[in-house]
N, C-alpha and C positions, 0 to 999 in steps of 0.2 A: 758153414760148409756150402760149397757153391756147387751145386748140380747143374751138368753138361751134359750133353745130347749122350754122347758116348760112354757115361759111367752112369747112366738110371740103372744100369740092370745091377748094378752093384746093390738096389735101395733095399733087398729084400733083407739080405746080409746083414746091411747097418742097423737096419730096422730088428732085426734078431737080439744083435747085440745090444741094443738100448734096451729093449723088452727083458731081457732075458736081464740083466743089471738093474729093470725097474719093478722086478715081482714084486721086491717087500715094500716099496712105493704103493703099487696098483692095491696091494689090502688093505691102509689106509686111504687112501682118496679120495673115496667116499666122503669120509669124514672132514678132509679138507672143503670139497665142492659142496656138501651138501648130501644129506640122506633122507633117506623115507623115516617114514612116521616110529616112533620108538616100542622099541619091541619087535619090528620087524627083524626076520633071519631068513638065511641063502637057500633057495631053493634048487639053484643049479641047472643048468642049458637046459636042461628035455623038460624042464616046468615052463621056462620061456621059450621053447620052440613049439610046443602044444599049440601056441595061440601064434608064434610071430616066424612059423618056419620058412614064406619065402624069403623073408628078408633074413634067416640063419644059412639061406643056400647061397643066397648073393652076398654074405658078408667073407663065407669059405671061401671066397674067390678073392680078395682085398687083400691089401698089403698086410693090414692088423691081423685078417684072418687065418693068412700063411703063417706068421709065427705065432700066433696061439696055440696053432694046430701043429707046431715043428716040432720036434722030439728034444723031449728035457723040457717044455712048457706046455704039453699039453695036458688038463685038467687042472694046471695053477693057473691060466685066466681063463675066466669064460664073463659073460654078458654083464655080472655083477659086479664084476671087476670096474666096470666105466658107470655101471648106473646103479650100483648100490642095493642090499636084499633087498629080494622082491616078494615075501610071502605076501604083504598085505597090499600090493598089487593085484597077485598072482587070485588071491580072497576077492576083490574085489573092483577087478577090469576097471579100475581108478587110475587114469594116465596121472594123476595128482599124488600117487603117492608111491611114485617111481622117478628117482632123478632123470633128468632129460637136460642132458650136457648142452647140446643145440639150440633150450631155452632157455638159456644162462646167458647174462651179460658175460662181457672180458672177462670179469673179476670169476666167477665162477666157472665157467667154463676153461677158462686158462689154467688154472690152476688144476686141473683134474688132466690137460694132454701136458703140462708142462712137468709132470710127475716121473714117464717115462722119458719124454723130450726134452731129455736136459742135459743135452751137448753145447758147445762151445758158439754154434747156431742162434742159440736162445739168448744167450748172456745177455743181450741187452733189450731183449723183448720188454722188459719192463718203462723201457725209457724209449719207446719206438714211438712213431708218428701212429701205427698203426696200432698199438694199443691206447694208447692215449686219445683217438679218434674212438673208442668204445666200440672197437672190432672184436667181433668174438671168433674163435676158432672155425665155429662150426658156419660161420657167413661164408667163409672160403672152399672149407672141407666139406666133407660126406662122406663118415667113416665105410657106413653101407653101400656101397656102391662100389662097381670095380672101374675102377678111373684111375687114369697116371698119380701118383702123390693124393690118390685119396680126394683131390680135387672137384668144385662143382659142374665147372666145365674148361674145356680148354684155354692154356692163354696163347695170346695175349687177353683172348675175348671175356674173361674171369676179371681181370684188371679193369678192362673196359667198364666193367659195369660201376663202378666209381671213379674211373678217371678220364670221365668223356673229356677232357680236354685236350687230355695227352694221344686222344688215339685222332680227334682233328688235328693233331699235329702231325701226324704220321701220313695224312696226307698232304702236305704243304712241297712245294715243288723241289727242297733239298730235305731228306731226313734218312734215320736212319733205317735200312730194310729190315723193318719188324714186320710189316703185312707183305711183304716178300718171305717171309719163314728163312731169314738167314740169320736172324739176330731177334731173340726171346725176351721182356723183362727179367728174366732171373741172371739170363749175363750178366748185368749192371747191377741190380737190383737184389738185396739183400732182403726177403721181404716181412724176416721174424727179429730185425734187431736194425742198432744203427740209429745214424742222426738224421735230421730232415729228410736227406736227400735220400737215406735208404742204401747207401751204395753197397756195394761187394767188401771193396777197400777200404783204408782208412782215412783215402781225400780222393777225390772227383781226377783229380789230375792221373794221379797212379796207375785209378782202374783206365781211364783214357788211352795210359801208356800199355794198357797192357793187347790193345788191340795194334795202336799206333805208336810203336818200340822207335820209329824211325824220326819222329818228334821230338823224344826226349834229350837227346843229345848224349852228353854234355858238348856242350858247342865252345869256342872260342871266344864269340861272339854272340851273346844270347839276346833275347827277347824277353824282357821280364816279366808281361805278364802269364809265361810258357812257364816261367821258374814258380810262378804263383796258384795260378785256378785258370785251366782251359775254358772255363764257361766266362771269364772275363770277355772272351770272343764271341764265344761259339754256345749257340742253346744244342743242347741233347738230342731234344726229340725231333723237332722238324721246324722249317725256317721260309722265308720267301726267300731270304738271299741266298748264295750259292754259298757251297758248303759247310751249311749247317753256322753257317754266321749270324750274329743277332742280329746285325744293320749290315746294310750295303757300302760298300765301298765309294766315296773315302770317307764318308758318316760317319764311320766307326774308327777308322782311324784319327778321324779329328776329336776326336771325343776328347783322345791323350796328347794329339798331336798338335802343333801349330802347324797350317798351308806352309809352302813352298813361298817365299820371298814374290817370287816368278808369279805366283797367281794374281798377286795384285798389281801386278802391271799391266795397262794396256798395251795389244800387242801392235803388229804393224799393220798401218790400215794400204788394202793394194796390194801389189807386186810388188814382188820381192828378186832378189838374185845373188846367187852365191856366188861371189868370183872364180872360188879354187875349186868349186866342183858342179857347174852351171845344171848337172839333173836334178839337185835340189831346190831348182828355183819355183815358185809359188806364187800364191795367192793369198793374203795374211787377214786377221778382221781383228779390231782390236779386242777380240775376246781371246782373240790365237790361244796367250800362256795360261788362260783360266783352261781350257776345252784340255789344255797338252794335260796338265798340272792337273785339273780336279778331275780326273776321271777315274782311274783306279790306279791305286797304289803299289799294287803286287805287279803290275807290270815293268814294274825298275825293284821294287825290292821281293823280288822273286822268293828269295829266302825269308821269309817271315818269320818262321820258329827259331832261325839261329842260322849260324853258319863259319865255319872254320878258314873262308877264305877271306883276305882283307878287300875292303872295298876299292876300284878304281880311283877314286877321288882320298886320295892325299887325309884333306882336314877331318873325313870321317871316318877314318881306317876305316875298321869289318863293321861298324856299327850301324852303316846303313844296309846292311841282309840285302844288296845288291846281288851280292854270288857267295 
């Protein structure tokens, strides 16, 4: 599920319906993550709010806290629901023998939100960067607190705090406007499931088209590696060269390309003159066809991603993405 500027306020909703489909989950879980010492039994909210009541007035304010408290779920979760009976807690103001989901690796902690959070979302959390990297839920979350998604702080800045690389990319002189607030990691970024990259979609390219629909064609005359992974081009997050390009122009294009015939010839050294049209007469230096020839490539094939009209030139129909 990809959350949009414009559908959070739906989250309270979604968040009902999972809760409300995960009560007979939530009475087991305990058992999954981990429980307090044996023999312990539930003592029930006004035993844990005796001792932890600001933090029972900041949780009524949470997304968790609005559907516990929603009609048809209220008094089926309360506190013991996520951290397990409390009497020999409650005996003995021992933080050691009350589960604490937030002190649990992946493995434990996951398993006790993944009980109710087990939408289409999740499917591959198992196999994610970010669980395999031994992220636990609660590094990102804070169920107590009232913040967007339960979150510990906003992002991108939440991201930041393990991907200092990605956010010096976001200032490099081409990227995309994330510290402009017009574009979020959660756009792209799938952040409970997924392969490497993490994406939305099911390839790099897809999610790409789904900003930039006017790249995808189907063209006449295509560009293959447009048909294949835009990052063959282009990095994500931010770049020196212009438009979010890995290398500069024509670097990048030689990488696949052989030069222009024309570059390796020295050009005319001196003055020059055109018979049939004398304003084009010059000044030449024998590097003339390297300076014409290697400089940038997009300025003759204009159309790089594709194009449906044939090329000028005869022997290359449309395939030199001229026009």
């Amino acid at each position: 599920m990809k959350w949009k500027k414009h559908d959070r306020r739906s989250m309270v909703g979604v968040f009902r319906e999972m809760f409300l489909a995960g009560i007979s989950i939530l009475c087991v879980s305990t058992v999954i993550a981990g429980q307090p010492p044996d023999g312990a039994a539930l003592v029930g909210n006004e035993t844990c709010l005796s001792c932890h009541e600001e933090m029972g007035e900041a949780f009524e304010k949470t997304v968790h806290g609005v559907v516990f408290s929603a009609e048809g779920t209220k008094g089926a979760l309360t506190c013991e629901s996520c951290h397990g009976p409390g009497s020999a807690h409650a005996e003995e103001s021992d933080p050691e023998l009350i589960f604490n989901p937030a002190g649990q690796n992946q493995f434990g902690g996951r398993d006790l939100c993944v009980a109710c959070h087990n939408t289409a979302n999740f499917d591959n959390w198992a196999f994610s960067t970010h669980h395999t990297g031994d992220v636990n839920c609660s590094d990102c979350h804070r169920i107590h607190t009232e913040t967007e998604m339960a979150v510990k702080k906003a992002i991108p800045e939440l991201c930041y705090d393990c991907h200092s690389d990605i956010r010096a990319a976001f200032f490099m002189p081409s990227h995309h406007p994330v510290k402009e607030g017009k574009v979020e990691c959660l756009d792209c970024h799938g952040i409970h499931g997924g392969g490497g990259r993490l994406t939305q979609d099911n390839s790099g390219r897809e999610l790409c088209f789904s900003c930039h629909p006017e790249k995808e064609g189907p063209f006449v005359y295509e560009h293959a590696p447009v048909m294949e992974d835009c990052n063959i081009c282009h990095t994500p997050h931010g770049s020196v060269a212009n438009n979010l390009l890995s290398q500069n122009e024509p670097v990048l294009c030689l990488n696949c390309h052989a030069m222009h015939f024309h570059a390796t010839i020295d050009g005319v050294e001196g003055a020059f003159t055109v018979p049939h049209n004398p304003s084009r007469n010059g000044v030449s230096t024998a590097d003339g066809w390297k300076k014409g020839m290697l400089t940038k490539c997009t300025q003759c094939h204009s159309e790089i991603h594709g194009s449906d009209m044939p090329s000028q030139a005869i022997s290359t129909s449309g395939n030199a993405l001229t026009r």
